[in-house]
KEKOL-158897 format. One record per residue: x, y, z of N, C-alpha, C in turn. Coordinates in steps of 0.05 Angstrom, whole numbers, padded with zeros to 5 digits, always signed. Layout:
N
XYZXYZXYZ;...
This chain:
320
-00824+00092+00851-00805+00078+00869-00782+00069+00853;-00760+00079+00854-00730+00065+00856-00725+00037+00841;-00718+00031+00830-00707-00002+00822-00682-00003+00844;-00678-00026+00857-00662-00038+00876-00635-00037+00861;-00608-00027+00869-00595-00028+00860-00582-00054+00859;-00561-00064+00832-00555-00087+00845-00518-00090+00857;-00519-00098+00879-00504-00102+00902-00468-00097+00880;-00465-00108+00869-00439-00104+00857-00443-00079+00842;-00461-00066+00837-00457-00040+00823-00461-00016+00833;-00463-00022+00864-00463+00001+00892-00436+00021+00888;-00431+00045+00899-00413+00056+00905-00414+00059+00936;-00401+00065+00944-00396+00056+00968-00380+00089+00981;-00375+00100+01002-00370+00126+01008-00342+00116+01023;-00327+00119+01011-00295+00117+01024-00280+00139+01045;-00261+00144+01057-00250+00153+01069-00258+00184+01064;-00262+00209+01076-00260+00236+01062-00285+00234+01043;-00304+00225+01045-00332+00225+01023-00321+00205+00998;-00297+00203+00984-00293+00202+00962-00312+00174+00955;-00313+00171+00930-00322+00145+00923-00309+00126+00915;-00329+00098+00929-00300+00073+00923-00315+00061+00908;-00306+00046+00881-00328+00028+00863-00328+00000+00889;-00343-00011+00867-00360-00041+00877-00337-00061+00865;-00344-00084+00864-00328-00112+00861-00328-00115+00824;-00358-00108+00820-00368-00099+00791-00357-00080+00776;-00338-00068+00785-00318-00050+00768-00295-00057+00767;-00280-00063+00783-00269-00085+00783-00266-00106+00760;-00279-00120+00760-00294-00139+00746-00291-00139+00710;-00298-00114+00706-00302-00098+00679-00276-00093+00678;-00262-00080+00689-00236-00075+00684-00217-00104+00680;-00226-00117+00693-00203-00147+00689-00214-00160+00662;-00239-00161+00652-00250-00169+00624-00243-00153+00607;-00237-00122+00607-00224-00107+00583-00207-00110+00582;-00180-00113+00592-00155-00126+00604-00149-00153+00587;-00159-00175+00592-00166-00197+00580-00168-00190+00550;-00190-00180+00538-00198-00174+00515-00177-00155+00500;-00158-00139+00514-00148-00117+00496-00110-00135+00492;-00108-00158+00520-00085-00171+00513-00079-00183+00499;-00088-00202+00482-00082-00207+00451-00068-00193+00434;-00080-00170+00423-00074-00143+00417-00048-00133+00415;-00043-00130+00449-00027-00125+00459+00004-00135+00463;-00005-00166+00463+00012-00184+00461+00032-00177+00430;+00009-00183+00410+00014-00174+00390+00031-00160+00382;+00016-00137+00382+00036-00107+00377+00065-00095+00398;+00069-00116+00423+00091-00126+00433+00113-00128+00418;+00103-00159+00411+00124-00180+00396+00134-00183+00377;+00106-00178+00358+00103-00171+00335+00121-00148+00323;+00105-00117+00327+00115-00110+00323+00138-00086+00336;+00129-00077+00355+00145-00063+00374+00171-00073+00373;+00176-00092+00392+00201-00103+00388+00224-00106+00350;+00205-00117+00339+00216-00124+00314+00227-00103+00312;+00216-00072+00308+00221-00052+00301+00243-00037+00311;+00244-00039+00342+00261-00030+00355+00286-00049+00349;+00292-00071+00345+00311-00086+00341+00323-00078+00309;+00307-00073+00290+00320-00060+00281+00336-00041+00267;+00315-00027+00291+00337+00009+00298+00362+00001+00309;+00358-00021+00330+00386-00023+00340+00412-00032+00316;+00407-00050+00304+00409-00072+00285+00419-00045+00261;+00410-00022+00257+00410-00014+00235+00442+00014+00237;+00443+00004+00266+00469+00025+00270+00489+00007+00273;+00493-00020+00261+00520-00041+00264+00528-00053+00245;+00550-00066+00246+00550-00088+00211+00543-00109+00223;+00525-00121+00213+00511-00152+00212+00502-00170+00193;+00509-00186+00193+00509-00210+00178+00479-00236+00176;+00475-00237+00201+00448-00257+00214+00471-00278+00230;+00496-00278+00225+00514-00308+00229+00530-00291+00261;+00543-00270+00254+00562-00270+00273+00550-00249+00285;+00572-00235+00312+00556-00214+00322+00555-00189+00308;+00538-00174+00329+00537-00151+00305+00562-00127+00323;+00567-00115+00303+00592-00095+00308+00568-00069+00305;+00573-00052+00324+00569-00020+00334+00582-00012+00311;+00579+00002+00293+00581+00024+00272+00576+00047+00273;+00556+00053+00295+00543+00091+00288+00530+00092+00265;+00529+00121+00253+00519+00128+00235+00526+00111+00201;+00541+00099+00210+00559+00083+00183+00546+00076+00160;+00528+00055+00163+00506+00055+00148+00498+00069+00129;+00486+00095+00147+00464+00113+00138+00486+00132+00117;+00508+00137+00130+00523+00159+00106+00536+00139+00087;+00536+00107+00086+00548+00103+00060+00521+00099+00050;+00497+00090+00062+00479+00085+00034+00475+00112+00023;+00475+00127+00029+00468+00164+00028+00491+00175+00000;+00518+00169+00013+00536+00183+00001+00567+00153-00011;+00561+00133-00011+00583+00118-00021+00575+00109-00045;+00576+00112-00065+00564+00107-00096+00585+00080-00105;+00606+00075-00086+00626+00052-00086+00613+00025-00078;+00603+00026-00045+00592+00013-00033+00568+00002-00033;+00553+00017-00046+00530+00021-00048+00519+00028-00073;+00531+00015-00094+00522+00027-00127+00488+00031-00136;+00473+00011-00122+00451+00012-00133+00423+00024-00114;+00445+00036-00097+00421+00052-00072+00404+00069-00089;+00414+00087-00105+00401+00112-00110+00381+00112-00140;+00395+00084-00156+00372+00074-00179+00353+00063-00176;+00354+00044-00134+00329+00045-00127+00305+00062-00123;+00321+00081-00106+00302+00100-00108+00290+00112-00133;+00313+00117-00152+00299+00133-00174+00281+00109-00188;+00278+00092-00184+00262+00068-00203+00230+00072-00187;+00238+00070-00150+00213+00066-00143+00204+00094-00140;+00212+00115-00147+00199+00143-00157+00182+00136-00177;+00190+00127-00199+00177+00126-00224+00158+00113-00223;+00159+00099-00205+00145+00070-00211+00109+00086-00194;+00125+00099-00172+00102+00110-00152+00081+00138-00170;+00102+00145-00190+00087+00168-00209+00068+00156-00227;+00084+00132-00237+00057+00127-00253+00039+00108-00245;+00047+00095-00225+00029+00076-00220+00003+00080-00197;+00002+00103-00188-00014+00108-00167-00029+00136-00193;-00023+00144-00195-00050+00154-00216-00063+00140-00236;-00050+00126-00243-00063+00102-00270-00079+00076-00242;-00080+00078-00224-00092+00053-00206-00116+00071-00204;-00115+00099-00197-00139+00118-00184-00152+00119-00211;-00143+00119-00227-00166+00130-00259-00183+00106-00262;-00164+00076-00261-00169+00051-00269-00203+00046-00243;-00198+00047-00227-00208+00044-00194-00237+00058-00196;-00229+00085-00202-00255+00112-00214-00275+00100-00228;-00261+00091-00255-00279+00090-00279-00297+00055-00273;-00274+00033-00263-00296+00007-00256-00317+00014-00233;-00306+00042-00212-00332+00046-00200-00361+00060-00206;-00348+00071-00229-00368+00090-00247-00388+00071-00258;-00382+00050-00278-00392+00021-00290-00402+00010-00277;-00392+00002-00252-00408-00016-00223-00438+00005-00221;-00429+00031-00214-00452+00051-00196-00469+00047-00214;-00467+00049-00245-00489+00052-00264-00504+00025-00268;-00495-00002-00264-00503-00023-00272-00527-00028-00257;-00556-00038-00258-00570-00045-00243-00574-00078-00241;-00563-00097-00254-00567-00119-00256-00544-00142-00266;-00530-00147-00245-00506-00168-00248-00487-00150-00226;-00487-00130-00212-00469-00115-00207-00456-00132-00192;-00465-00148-00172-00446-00166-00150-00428-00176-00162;-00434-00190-00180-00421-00219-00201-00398-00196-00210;-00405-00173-00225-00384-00155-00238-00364-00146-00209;-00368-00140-00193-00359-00130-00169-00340-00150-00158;-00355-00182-00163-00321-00200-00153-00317-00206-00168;-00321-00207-00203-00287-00206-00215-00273-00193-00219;-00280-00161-00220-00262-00148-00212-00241-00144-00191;-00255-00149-00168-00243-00156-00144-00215-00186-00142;-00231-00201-00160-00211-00217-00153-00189-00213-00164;-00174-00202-00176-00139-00192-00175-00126-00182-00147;-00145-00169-00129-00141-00162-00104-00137-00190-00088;-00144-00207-00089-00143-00238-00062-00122-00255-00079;-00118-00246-00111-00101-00266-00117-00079-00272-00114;-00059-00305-00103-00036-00295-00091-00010-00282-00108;+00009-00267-00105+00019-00252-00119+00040-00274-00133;+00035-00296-00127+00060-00321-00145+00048-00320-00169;+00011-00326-00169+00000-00337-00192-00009-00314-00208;-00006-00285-00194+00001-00268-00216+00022-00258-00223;+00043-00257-00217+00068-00250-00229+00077-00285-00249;+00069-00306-00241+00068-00321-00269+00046-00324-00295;+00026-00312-00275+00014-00302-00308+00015-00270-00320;+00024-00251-00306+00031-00229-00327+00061-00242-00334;+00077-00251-00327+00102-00256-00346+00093-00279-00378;+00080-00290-00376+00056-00303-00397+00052-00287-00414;+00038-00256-00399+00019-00242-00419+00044-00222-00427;+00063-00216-00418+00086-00201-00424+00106-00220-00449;+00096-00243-00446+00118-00262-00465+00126-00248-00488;+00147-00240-00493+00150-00232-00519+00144-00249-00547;+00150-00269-00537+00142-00294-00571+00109-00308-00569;+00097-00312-00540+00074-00330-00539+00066-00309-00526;+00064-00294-00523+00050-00276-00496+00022-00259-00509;-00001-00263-00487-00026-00250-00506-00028-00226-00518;-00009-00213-00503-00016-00179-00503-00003-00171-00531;+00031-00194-00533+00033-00189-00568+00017-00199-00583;-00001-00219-00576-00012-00227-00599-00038-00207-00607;-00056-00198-00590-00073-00181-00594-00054-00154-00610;-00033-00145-00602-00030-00125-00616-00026-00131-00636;-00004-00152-00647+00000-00166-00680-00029-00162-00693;-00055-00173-00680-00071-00175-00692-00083-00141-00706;-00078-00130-00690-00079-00101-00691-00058-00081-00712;-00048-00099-00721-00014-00090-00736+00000-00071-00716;+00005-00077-00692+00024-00063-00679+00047-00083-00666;+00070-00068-00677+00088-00093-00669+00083-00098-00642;+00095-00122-00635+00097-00138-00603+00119-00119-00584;+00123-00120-00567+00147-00112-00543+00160-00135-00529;+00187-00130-00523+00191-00136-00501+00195-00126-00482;+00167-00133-00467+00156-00111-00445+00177-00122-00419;+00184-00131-00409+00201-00142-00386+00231-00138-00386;+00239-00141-00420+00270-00135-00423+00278-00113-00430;+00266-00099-00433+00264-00069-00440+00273-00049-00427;+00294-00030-00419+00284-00024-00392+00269+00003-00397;+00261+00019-00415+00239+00039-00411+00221+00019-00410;+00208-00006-00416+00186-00015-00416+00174-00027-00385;+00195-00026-00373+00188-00040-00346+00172-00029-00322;+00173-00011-00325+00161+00010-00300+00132+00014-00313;+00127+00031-00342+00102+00024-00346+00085-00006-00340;+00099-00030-00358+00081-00054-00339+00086-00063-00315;+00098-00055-00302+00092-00059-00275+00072-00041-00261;+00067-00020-00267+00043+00001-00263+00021-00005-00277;+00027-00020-00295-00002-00029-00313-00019-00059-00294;-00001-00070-00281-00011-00092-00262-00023-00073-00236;-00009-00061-00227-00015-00048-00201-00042-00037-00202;-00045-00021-00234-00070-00021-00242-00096-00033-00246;-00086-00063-00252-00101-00086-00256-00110-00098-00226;-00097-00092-00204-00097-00100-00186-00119-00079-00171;-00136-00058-00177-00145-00041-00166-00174-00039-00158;-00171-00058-00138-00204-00078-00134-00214-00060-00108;-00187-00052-00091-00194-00040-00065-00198-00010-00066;-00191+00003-00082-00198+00029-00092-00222+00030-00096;-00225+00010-00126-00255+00008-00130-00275+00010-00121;-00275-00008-00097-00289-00007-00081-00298+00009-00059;-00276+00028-00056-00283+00047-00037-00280+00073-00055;-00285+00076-00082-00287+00098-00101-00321+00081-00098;-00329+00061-00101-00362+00052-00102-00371+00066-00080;-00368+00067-00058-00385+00063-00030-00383+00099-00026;-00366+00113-00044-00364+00143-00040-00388+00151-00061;-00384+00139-00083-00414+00151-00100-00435+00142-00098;-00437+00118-00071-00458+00108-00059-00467+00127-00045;-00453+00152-00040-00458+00160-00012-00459+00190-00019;-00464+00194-00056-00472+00220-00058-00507+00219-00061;-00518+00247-00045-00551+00240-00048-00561+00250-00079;-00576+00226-00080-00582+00230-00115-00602+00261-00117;-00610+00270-00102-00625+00300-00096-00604+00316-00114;-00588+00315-00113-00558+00337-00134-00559+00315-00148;-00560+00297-00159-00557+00284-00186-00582+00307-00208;-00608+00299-00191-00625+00305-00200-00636+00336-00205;-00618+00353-00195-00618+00374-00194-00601+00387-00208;-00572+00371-00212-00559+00381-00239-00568+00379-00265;-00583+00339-00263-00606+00343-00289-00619+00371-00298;-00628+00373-00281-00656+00399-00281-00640+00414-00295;-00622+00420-00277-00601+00447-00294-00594+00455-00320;-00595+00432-00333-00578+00423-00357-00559+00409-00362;-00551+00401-00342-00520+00392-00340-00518+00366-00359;-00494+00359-00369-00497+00332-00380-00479+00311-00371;-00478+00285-00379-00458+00274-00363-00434+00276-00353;-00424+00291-00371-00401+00305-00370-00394+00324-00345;-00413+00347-00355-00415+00360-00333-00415+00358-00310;-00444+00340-00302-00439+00332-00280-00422+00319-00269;-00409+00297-00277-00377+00281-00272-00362+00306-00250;-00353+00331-00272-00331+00349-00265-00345+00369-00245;-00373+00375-00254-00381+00388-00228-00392+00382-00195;-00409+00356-00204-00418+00343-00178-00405+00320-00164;-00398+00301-00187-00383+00276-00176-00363+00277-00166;-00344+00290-00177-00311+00283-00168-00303+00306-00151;-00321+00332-00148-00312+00340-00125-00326+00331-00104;-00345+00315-00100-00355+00306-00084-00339+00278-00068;-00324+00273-00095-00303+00249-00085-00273+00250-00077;-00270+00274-00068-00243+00294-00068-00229+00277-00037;-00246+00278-00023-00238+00261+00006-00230+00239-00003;-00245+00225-00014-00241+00188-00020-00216+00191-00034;-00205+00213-00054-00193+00204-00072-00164+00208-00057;-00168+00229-00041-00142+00240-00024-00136+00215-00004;-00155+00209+00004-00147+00185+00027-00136+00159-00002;-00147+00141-00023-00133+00137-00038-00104+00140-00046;-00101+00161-00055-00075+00177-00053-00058+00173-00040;-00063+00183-00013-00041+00176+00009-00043+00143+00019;-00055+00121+00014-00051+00102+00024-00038+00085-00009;-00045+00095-00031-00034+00085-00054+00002+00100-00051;+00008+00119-00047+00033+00119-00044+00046+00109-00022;+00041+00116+00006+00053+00087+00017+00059+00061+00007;+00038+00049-00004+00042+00019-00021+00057+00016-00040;+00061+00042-00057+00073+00045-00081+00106+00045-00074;+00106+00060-00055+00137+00059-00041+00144+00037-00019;+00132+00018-00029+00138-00010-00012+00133-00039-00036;+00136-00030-00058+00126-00045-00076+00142-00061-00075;+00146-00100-00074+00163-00118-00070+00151-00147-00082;+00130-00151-00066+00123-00176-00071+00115-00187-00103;+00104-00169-00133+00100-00172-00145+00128-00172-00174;+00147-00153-00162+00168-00145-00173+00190-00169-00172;+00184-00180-00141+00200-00207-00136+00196-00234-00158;+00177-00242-00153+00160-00262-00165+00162-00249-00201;+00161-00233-00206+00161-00229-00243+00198-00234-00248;+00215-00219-00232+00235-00221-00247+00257-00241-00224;+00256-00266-00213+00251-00282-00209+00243-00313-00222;+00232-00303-00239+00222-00330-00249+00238-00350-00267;+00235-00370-00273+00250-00394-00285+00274-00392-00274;+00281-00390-00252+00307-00399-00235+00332-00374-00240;+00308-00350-00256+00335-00329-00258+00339-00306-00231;+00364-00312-00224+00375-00282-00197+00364-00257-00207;+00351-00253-00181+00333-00228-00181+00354-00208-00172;+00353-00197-00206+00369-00167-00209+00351-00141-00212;+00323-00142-00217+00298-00125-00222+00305-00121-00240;+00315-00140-00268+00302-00132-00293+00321-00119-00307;+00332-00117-00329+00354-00111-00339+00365-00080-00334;+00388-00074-00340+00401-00049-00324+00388-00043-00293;+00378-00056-00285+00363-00054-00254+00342-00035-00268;+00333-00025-00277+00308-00017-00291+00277-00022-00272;+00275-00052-00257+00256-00061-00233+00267-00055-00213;+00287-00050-00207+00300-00050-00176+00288-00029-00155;+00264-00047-00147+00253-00023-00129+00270-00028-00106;+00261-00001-00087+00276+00002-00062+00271-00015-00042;+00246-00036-00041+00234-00063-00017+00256-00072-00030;+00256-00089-00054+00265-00107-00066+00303-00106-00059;+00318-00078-00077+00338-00069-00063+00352-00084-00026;+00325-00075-00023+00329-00085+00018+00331-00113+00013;+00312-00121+00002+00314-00152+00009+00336-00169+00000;+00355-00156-00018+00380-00167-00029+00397-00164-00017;+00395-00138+00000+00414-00132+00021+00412-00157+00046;+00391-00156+00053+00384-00171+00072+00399-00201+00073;+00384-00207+00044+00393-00242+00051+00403-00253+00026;+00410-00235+00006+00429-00243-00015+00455-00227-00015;+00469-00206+00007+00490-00195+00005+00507-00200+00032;+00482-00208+00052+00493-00211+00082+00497-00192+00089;+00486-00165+00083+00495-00142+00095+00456-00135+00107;+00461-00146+00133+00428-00142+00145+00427-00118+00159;+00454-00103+00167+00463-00078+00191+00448-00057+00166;+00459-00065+00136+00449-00041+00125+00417-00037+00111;+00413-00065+00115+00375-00071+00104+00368-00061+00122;+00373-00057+00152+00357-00047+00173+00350-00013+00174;+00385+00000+00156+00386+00021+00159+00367+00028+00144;+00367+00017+00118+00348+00024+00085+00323+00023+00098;+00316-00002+00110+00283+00012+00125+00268+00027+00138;+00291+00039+00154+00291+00070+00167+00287+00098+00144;+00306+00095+00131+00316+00114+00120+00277+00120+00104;+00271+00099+00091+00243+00096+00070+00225+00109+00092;+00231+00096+00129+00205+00105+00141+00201+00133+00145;+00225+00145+00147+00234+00176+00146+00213+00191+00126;+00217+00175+00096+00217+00183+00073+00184+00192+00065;+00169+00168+00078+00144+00158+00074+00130+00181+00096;+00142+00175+00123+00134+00199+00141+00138+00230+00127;+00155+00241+00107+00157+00265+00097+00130+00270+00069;+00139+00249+00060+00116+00249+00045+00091+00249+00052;+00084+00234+00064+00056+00237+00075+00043+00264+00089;+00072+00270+00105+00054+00302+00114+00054+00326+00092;+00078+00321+00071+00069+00337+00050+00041+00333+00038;+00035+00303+00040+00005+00306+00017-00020+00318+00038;-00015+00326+00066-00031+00331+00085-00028+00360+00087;-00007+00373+00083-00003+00401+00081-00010+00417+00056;-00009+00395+00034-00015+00411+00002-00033+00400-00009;-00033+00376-00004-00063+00364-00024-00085+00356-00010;-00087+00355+00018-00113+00362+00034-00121+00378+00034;-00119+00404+00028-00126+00437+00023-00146+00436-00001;-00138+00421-00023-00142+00423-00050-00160+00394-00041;-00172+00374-00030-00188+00352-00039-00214+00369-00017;-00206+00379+00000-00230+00388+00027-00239+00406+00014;
């Protein structure tokens, strides 16, 4: 016998056979509604709008003070092509090129090998797992004042360990070949979230092929190049493409280092730091020119969108 249906979860035979729900569908629909508007609200206000404002914003001259003036394309062909107007458009870029070459393979090797150390450890691993981690939650003020510490050229640790070593000291910050390496050397230091999802990928090889390469002969080595890392070819590709996005938005840590003790953030001598966020943000609210910060953010999203489908057309082939 049947269970009794219950009364709000009837269908009911409408006009022409079709079916009409109950009050209880209804119902469900007005609570998903509810639950998904937050969200919604959100991604509104937040960001939709922001975004679209400025696209609009990014075809005018504007200031934040007065109105904005209709320009067209104006913008976009002097940051592109005015080397007058615009002197330090294109050393942005070439800085946050460099910065994205070395610093996103030196984060993936750094990321690899503490997950290699983690996978092997049987006892302390947690405890090892959040201090590594913690460079990832720390806020980016109280590390860009302590690598400028460890960068100090006269007190700074990193000269003093090398002195101790008989290698002369640097000045790693005033330098400008030296700047892009340590700033990729932090980015490195910072590589807690990699780690962690370089862990949960060799969590997730079955030790049955560990143990079967054993058998083989294989040695650590071997196995590394034969079983592990192509096994980790997905993780590392997804890596990849979410480390260069970040890499070409690099700001917050660049700000805060060359910034400090009350000096105007120029990124570092000959612009040598001058990444392309940073770039924007001078435009923005140290030049008063916000029509063309709007453009520069476009222009990157273009940039980021081209790149990305290249690493999906050429280096997803090669990680699958």
């Amino acid at each position: 016998m049947a269970a009794p249906a219950l009364a709000d979860e009837r269908v009911a035979a409408g006009p022409g056979g079709r079916a009409r729900r109950g009050p209880g569908h209804r119902r469900d629909h007005l609570v998903g509604a509810l639950l998904v508007a937050p969200a919604l609200v959100y991604f509104l206000v937040f960001l939709l709008y922001p975004a679209l404002s400025a696209l609009y914003y990014s075809f005018t001259d504007w200031n934040l003070r007065s109105d904005a003036n209709w320009v067209g394309l104006a913008n976009y062909a002097d940051l592109l092509f005015d080397d007058v107007k615009y002197p330090h458009f294109w050393t942005s870029v070439r800085v946050t090129l460099q910065y994205t070459l070395i610093a996103v393979p030196l984060t993936l090797v750094a990321a690899l090998a503490q997950a290699l150390l983690l996978n092997a450890i049987r006892r302390g691993a947690n405890l090892f797992r959040l201090l590594l981690f913690l460079p990832v939650v720390t806020a980016e003020a109280a590390v860009g004042a302590i690598w400028r510490w460890l960068y100090d050229p006269q007190y700074g640790l990193i000269n003093t360990l090398l002195g101790l070593a008989g290698i002369p000291g640097q000045n790693w910050l005033n330098t400008p070949e030296l700047v892009i390496p340590a700033l990729a050397f932090i980015a490195a230091w910072q590589c807690g979230i990699s780690m962690i999802i370089y862990l949960a990928g060799l969590k997730g090889i079955p030790g049955t092929i560990q143990e079967a390469a054993v058998i083989d002969g294989a040695g650590p080595w071997q196995r590394f190049w034969r079983v592990t890392f192509p096994m980790l070819r997905p993780t590392t590709f997804y890596l990849l493409v979410t480390g260069v996005i970040a890499a070409l938005q690099v700001f917050g840590l660049v700000y805060v280092i060359f910034s400090g003790n009350g000096r105007s953030v120029t990124g570092g001598p000959e612009q040598s730091g001058l990444t392309y966020v940073l770039h924007l943000y001078l435009f923005a609210f140290r030049y008063d020119a916000m029509g063309a910060a709007c453009a520069m953010s476009f222009v990157l999203l273009v940039f980021i969108v081209i790149v990305t489908a290249l690493q999906f057309r050429f280096v997803r082939q090669e990680a699958s």
